[in-house]
KEKE-3310 file (N, C-alpha, C; in steps of 0.2 Angstrom, whole numbers, plus 5000, padded with zeros to 4 digits):
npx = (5527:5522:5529:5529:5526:5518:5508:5504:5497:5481:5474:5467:5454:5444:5432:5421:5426:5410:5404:5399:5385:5381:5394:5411:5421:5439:5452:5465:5476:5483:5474:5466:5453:5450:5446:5437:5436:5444:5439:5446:5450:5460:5463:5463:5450:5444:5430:5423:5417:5407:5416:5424:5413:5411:5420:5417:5408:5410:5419:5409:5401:5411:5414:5402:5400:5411:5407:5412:5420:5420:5432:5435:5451:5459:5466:5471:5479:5476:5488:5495:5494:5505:5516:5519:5522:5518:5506:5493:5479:5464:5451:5436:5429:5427:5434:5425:5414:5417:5417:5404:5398:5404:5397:5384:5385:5384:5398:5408:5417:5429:5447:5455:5473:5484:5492:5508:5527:5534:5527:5525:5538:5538:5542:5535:5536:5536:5526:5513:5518:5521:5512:5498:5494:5499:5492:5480:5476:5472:5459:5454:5459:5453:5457:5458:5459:5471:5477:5491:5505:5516:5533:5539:5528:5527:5524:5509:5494:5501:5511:5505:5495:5507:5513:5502:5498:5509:5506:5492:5481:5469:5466:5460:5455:5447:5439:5441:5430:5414:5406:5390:5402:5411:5429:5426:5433:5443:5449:5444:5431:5433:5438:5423:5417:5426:5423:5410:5400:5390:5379:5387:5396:5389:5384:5396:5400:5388:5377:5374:5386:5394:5394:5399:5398:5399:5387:5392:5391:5389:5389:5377:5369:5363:5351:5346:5341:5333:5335:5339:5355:5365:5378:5391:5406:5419:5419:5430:5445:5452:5443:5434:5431:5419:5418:5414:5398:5380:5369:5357:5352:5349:5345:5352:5349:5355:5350:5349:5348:5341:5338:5333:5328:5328:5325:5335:5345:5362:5376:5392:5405:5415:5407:5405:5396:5397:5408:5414:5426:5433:5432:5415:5404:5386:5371:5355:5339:5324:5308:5311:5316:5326:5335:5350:5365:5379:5375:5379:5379:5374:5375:5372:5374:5365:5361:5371:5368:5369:5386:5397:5392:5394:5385:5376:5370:5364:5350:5347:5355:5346:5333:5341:5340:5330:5326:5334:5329:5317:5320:5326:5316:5310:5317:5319:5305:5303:5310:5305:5290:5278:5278)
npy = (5444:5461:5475:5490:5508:5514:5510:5501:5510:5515:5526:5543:5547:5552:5546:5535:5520:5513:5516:5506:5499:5483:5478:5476:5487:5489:5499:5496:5490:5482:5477:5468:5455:5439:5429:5418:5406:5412:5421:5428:5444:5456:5471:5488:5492:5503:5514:5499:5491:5482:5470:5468:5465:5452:5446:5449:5442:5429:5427:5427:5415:5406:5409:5404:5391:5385:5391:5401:5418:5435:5444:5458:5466:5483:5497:5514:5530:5524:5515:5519:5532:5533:5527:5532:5547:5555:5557:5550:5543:5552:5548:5534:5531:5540:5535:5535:5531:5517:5510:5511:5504:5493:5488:5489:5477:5465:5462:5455:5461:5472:5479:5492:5497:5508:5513:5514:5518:5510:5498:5495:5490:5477:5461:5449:5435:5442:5448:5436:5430:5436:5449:5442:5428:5430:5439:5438:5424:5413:5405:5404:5412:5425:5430:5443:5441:5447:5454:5459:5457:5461:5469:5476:5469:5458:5447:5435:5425:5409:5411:5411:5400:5387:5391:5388:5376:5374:5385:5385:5387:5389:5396:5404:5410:5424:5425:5436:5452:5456:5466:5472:5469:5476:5477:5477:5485:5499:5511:5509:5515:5528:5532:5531:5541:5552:5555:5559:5546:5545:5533:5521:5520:5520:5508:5500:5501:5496:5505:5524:5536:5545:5560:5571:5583:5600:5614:5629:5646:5655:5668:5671:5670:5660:5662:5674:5672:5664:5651:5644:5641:5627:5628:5618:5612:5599:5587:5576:5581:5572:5564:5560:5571:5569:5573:5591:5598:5596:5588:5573:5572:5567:5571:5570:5578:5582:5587:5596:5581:5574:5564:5571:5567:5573:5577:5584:5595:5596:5605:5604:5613:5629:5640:5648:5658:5667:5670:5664:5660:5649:5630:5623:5615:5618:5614:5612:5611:5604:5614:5617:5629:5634:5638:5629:5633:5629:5615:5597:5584:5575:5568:5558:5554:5554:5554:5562:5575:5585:5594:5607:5624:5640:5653:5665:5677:5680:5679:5669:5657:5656:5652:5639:5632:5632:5623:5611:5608:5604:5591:5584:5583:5574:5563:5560:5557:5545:5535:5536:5532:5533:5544)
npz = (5219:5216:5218:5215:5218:5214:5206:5218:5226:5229:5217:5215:5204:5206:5206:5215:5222:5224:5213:5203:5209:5208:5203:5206:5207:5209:5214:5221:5218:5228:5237:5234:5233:5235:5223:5219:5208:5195:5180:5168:5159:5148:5144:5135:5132:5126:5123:5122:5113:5100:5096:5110:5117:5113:5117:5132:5133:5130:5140:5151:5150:5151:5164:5169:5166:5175:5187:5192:5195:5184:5178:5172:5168:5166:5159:5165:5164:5146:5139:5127:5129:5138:5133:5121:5112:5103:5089:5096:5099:5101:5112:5112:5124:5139:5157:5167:5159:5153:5164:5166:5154:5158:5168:5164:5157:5166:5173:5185:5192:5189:5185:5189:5183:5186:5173:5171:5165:5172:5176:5162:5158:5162:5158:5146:5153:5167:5168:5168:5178:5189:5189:5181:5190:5201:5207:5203:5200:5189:5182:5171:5155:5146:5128:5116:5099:5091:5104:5114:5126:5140:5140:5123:5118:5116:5122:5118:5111:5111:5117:5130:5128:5130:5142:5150:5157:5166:5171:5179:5171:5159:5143:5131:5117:5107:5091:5077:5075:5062:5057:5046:5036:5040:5048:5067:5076:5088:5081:5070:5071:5076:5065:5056:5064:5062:5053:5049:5049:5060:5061:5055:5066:5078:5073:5076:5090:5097:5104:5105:5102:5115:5122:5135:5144:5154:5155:5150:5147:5132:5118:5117:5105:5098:5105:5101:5089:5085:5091:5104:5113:5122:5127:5126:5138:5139:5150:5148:5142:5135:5126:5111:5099:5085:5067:5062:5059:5058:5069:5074:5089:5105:5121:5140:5152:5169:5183:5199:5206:5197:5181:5165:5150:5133:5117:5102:5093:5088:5085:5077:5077:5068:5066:5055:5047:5055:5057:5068:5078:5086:5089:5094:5102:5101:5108:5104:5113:5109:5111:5121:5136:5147:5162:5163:5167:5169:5173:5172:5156:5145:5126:5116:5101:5085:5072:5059:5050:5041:5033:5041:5036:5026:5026:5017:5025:5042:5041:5030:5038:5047:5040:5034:5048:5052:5042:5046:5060:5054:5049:5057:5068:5060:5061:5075:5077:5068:5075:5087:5086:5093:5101)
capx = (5522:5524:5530:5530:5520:5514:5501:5499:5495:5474:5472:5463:5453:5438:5427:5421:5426:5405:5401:5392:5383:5381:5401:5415:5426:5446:5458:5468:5481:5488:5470:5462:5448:5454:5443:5435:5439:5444:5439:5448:5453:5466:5465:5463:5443:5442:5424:5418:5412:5406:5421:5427:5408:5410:5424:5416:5400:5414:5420:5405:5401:5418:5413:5396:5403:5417:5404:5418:5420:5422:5434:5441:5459:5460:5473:5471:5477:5478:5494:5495:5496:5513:5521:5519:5522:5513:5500:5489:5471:5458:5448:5430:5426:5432:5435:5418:5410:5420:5413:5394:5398:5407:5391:5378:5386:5385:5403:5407:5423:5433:5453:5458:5477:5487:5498:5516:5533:5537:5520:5527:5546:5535:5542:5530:5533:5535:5519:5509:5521:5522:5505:5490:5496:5501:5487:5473:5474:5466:5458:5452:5461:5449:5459:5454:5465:5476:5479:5499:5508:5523:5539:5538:5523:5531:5519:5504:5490:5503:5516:5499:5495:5512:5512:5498:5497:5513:5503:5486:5475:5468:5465:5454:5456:5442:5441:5441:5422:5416:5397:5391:5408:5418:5430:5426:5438:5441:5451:5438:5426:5435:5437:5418:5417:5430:5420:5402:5397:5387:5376:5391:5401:5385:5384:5400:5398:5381:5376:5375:5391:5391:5397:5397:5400:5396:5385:5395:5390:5390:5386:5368:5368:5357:5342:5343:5340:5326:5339:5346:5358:5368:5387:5395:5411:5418:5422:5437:5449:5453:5437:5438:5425:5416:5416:5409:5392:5374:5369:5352:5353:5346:5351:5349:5353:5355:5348:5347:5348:5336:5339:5329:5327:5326:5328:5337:5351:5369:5379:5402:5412:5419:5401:5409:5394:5398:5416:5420:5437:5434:5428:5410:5398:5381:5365:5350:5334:5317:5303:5316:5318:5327:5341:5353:5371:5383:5373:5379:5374:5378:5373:5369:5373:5361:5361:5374:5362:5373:5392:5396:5392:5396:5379:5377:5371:5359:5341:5348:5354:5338:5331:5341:5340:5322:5326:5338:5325:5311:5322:5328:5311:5306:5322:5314:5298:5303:5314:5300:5285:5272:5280)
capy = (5450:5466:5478:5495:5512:5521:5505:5496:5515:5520:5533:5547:5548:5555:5542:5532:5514:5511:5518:5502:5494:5477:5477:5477:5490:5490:5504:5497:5481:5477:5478:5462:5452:5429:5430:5412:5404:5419:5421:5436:5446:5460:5477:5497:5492:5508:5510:5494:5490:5473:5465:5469:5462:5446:5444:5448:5436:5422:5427:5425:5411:5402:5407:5401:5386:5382:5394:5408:5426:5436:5449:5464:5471:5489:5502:5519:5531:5522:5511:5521:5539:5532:5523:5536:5554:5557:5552:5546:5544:5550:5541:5534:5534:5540:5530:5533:5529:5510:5506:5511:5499:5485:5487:5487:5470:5461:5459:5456:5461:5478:5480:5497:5495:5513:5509:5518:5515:5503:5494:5494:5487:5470:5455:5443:5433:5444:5451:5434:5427:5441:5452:5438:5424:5432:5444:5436:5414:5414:5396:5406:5421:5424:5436:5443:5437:5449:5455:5457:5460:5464:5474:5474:5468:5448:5441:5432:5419:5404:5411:5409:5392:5386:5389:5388:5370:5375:5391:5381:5390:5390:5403:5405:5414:5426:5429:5445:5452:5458:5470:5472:5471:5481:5477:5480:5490:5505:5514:5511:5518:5535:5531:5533:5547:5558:5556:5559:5541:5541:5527:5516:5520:5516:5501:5495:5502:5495:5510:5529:5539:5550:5568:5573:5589:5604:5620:5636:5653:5657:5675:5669:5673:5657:5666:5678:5668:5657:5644:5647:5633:5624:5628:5611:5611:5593:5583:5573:5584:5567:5562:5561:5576:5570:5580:5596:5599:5594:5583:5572:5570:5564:5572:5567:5582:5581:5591:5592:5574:5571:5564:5573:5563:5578:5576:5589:5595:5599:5609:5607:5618:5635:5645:5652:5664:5675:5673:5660:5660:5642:5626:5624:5612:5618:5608:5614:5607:5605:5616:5619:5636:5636:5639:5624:5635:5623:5608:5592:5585:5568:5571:5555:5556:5548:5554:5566:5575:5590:5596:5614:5629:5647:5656:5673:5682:5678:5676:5661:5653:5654:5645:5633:5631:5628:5616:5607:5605:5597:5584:5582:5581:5569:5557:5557:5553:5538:5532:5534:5534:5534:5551)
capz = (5220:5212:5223:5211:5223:5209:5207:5222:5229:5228:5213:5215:5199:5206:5204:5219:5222:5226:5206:5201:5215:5206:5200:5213:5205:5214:5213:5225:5216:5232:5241:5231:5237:5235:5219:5216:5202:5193:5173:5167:5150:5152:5138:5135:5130:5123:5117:5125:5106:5099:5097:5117:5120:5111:5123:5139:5132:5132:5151:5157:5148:5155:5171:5172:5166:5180:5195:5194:5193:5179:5180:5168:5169:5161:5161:5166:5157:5138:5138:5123:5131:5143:5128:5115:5112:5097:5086:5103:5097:5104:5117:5112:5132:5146:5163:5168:5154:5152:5170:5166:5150:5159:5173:5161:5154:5170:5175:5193:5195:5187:5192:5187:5183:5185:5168:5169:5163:5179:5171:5153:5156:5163:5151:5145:5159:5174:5165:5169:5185:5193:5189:5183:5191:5208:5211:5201:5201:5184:5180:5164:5154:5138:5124:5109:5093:5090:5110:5115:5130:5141:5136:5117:5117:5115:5124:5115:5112:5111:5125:5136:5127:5127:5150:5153:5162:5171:5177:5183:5169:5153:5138:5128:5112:5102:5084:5075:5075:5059:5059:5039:5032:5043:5057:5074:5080:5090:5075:5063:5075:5079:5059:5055:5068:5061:5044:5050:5047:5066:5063:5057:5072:5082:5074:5079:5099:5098:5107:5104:5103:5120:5122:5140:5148:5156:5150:5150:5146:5125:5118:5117:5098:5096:5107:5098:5079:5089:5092:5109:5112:5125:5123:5129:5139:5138:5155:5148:5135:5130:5120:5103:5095:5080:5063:5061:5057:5062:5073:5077:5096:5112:5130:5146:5158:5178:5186:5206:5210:5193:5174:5160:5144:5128:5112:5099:5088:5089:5079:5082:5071:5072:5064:5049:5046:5061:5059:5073:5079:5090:5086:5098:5104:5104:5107:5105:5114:5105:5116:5132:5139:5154:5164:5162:5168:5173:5174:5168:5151:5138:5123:5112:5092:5081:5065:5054:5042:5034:5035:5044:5029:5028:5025:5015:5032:5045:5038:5027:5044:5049:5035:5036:5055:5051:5039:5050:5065:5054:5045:5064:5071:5058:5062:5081:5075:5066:5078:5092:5081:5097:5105)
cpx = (5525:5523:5530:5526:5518:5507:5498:5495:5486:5476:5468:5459:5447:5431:5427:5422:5415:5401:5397:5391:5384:5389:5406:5420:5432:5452:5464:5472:5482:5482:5464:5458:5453:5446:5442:5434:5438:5443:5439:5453:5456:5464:5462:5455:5439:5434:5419:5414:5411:5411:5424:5421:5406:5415:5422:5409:5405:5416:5414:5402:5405:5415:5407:5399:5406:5414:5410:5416:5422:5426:5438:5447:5458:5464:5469:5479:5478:5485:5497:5498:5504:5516:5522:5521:5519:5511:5494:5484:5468:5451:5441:5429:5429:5431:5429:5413:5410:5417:5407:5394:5398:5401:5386:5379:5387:5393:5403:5413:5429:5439:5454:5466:5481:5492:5503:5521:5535:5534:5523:5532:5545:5537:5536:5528:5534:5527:5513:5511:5519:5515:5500:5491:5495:5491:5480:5472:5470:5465:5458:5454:5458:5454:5458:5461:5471:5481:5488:5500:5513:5527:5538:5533:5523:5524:5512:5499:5494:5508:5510:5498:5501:5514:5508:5495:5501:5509:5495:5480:5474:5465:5462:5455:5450:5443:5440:5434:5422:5410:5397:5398:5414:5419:5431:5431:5440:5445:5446:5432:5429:5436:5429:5416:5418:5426:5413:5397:5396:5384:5380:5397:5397:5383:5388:5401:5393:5376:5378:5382:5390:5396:5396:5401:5395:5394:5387:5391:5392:5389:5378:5365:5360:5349:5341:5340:5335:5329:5342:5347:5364:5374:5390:5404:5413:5422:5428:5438:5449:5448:5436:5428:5424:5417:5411:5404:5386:5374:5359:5355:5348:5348:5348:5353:5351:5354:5345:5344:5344:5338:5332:5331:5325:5328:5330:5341:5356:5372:5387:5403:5412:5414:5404:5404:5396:5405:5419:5427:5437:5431:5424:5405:5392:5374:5360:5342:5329:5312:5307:5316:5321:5336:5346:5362:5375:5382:5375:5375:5378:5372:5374:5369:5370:5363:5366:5372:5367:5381:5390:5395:5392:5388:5378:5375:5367:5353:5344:5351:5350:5334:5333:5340:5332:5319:5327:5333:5319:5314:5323:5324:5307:5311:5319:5310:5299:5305:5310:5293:5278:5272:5279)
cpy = (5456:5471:5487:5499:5511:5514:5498:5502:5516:5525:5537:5549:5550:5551:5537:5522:5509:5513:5514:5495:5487:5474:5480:5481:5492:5492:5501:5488:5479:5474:5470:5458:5445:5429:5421:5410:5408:5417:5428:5436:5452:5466:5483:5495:5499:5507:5506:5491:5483:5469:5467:5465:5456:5441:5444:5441:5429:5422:5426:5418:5405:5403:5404:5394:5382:5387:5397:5415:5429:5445:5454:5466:5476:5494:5510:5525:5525:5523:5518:5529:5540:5529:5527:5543:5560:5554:5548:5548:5547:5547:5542:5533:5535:5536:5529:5531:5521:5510:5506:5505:5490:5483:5484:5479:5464:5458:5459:5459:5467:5481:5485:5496:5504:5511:5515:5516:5511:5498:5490:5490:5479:5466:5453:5437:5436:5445:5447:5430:5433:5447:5449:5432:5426:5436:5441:5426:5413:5406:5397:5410:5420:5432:5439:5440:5439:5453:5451:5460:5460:5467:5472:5473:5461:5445:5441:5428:5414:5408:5408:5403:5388:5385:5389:5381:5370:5381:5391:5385:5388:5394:5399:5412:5417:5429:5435:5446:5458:5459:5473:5474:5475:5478:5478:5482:5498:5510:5515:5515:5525:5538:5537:5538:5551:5560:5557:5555:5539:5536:5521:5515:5517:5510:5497:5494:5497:5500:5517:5531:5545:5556:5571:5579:5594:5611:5627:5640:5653:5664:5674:5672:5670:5658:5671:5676:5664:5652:5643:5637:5634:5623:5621:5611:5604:5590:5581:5576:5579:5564:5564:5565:5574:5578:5585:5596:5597:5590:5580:5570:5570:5566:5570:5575:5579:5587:5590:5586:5569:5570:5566:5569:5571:5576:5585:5589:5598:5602:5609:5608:5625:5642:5649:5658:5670:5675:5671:5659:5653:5637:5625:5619:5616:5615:5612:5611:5608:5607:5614:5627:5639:5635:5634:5627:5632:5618:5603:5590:5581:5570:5565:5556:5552:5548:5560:5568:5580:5591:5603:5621:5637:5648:5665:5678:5676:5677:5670:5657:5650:5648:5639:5629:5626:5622:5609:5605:5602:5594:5582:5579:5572:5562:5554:5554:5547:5536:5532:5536:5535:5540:5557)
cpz = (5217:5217:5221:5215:5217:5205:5212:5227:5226:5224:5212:5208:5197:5206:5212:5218:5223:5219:5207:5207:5213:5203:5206:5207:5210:5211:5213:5224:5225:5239:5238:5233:5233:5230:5217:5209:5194:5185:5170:5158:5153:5145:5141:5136:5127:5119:5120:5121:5106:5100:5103:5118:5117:5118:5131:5136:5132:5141:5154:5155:5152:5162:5174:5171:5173:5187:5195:5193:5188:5182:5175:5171:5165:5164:5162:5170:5153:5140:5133:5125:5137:5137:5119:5115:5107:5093:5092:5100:5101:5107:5114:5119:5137:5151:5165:5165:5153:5161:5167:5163:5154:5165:5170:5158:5158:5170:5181:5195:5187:5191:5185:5187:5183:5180:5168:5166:5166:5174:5166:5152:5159:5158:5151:5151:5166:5173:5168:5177:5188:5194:5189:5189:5200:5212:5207:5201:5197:5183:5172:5160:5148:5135:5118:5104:5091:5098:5111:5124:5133:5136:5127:5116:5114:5117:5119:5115:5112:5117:5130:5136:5130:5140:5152:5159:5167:5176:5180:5179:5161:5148:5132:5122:5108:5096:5084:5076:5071:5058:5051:5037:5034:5052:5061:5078:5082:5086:5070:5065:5074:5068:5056:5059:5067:5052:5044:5052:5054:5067:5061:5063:5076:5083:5078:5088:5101:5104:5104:5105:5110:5120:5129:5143:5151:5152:5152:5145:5139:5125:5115:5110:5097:5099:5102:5090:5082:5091:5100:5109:5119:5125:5129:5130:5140:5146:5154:5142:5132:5125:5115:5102:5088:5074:5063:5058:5060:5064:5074:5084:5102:5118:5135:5151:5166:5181:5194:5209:5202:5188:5169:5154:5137:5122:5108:5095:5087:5083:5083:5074:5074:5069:5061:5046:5051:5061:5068:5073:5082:5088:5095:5099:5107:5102:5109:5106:5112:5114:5124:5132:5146:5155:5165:5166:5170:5178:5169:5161:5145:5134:5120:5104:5088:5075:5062:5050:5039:5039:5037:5037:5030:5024:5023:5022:5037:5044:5033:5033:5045:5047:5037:5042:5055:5048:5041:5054:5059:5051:5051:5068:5068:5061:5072:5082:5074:5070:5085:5092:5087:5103:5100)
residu = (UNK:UNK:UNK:UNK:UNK:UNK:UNK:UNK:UNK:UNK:UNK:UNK:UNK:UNK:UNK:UNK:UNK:UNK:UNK:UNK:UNK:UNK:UNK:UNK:UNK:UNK:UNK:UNK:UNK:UNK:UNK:UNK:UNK:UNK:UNK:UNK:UNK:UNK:UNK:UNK:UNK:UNK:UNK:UNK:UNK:UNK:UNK:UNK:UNK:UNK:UNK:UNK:UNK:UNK:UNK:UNK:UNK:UNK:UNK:UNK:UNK:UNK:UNK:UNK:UNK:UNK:UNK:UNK:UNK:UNK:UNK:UNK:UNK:UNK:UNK:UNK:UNK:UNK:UNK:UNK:UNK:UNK:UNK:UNK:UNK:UNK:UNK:UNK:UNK:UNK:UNK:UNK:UNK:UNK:UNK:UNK:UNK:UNK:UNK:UNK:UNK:UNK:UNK:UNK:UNK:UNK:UNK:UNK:UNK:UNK:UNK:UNK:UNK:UNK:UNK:UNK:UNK:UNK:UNK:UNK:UNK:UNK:UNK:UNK:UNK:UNK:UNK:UNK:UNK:UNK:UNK:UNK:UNK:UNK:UNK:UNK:UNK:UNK:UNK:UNK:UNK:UNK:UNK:UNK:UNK:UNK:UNK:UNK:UNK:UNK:UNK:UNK:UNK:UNK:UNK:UNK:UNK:UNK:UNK:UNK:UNK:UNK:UNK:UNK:UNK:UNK:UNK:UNK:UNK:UNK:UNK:UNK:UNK:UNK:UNK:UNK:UNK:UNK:UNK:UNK:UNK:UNK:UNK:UNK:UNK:UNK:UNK:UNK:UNK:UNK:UNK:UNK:UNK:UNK:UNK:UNK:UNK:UNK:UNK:UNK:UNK:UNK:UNK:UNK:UNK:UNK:UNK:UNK:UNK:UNK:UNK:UNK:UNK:UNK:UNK:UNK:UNK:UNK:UNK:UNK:UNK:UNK:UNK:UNK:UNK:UNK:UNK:UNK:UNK:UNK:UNK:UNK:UNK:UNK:UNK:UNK:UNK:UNK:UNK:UNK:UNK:UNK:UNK:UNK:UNK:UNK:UNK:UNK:UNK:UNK:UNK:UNK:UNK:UNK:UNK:UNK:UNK:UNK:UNK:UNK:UNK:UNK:UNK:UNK:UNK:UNK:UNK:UNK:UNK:UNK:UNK:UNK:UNK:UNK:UNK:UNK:UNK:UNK:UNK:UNK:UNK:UNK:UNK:UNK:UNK:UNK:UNK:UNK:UNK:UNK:UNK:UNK:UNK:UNK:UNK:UNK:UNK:UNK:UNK:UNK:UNK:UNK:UNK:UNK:UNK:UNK:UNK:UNK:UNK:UNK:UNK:UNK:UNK:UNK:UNK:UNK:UNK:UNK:UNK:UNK:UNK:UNK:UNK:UNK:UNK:UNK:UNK:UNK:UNK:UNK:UNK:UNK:UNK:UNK:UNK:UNK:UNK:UNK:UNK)
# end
């Protein structure tokens, strides 16, 4: 049994263990329910794109199979963020975000892992004696193809084949997953993200890119140009921000105890006609007028219609702003042709 505090300790990570009613999510390694005939896969899931959901569609698969439980392993933070010190990507979702995912995907069972240096210096096989083995009794581990772990990162799909009769389970290996021509993975994502190309990123998530924060205070230029906008503070620093420039978008705000559904259109970069000094999120709602100040607020990217552009003053702004909203309004339309 693995004895290490710094994860058999409850982590405070602000999120409640009761998040998603239908999914048992547990902080708490040393606190483990005797999981009935466990069918479990182990990764960052950053994203939670098709190819992570090819592999949870085989776990549950397995487990209907054999009347078992399906249960994810994930780290928190990104292995990556303890094992690196430079070059760390940024994250396509945060902690909250990969629960809603792994909720909405029908899993029953989500084990938070605190990943640290203790963590990381696991061999190969203390990694599945001592971690899956001890604390989970897997009949099933399903992995994706290219999936490594312990120290170095030695361990493999054949180390697992190779003891797996000695260790009372069986694995299960998934291919690569490959969406018009490109493959699924959470690089190529942050990839077409960092290049504008939202609706190939959305492909590969199969879901909207989200943007979630809070609405602070701007100098309310955009009221005054007819635009007023939503300056977006971001919840997790670590979330990767999209290229600069326009946005078709979708918001959901929160509002005392309530979700509003709006549609509209963002603008991130650093507004080079007025001589921005910051790079900025702000979202501007079709037909709103109200007070939203430090209310919650995901923001949904659909479409990338133009890059960020320096404008000879303010009344060409305008224009184009105007521009921007009807080619914006039309991308609504089509996409919810009975609204």
């Amino acid at each position: 049994m693995i004895s290490n505090h710094s994860y058999q300790q409850d982590v405070d990570l602000g999120i409640s263990s009761k998040f998603a009613p239908d999914m048992q999510v547990h902080f708490q390694i040393d606190q483990l329910p005797k999981f009935k005939n466990a069918v479990t896969t182990i990764g960052a899931f950053d994203g939670v794109h098709a190819g992570h959901q090819s592999i949870l569609e085989s776990l549950k698969n397995h487990a209907e199979r054999i009347q078992g439980e399906t249960i994810v392993i994930t780290f928190h933070p990104h292995p990556r963020r303890i094992l690196h010190n430079v070059d760390v990507p940024s994250m396509l979702t945060s902690l909250e975000e990969r629960i809603e995912r792994f909720q909405s995907l029908g899993i029953d069972h989500l084990v938070i892992v605190p990943f640290d240096h203790v963590f990381a210096e696991l061999s190969a096989e203390e990694y599945v004696q001592k971690f899956l083995i001890e604390l989970f009794h897997p009949s099933v581990i399903v992995i994706g193809f290219d999936h490594r772990f312990g120290k170095d990162r030695r361990g493999d799909f054949e180390y697992l084949q190779k003891i797996s009769t000695a260790g009372g389970f069986e694995v299960v290996e998934i291919s690569e997953k490959v969406v018009e021509a490109s493959r699924v993975s959470s690089t190529q994502i942050r990839t077409f993200l960092l290049n504008g190309e939202i609706e190939q990123a959305n492909q590969l998530l199969t879901y909207p890119y989200q943007l979630h924060g809070v609405v602070i205070e701007g100098d309310k230029l955009g009221r005054t140009l007819g635009y007023p906008t939503a300056n977006l503070s971001m919840i997790d620093s670590d979330k990767l921000i999209p290229s600069s420039g326009v946005y078709a978008v979708e918001v959901k705000l929160f509002q005392d105890g309530r979700i509003r559904l709006e549609k509209g259109m963002m603008n991130i970069g650093y507004r080079p006609t007025v001589n921005g000094k910051e790079r900025r999120i702000e979202v501007h709602i079709f037909n709103f007028d109200e007070d939203i100040y430090h209310q919650q607020m995901k923001v949904s990217l659909i479409r990338h219609t133009r890059k960020e552009m320096k404008f000879s003053g303010l009344d060409a702004l305008i224009a184009q702003l105007n521009k921007d909203k009807e080619e914006i309004t039309a991308i609504h339309s089509a996409a919810n042709p009975s609204k």
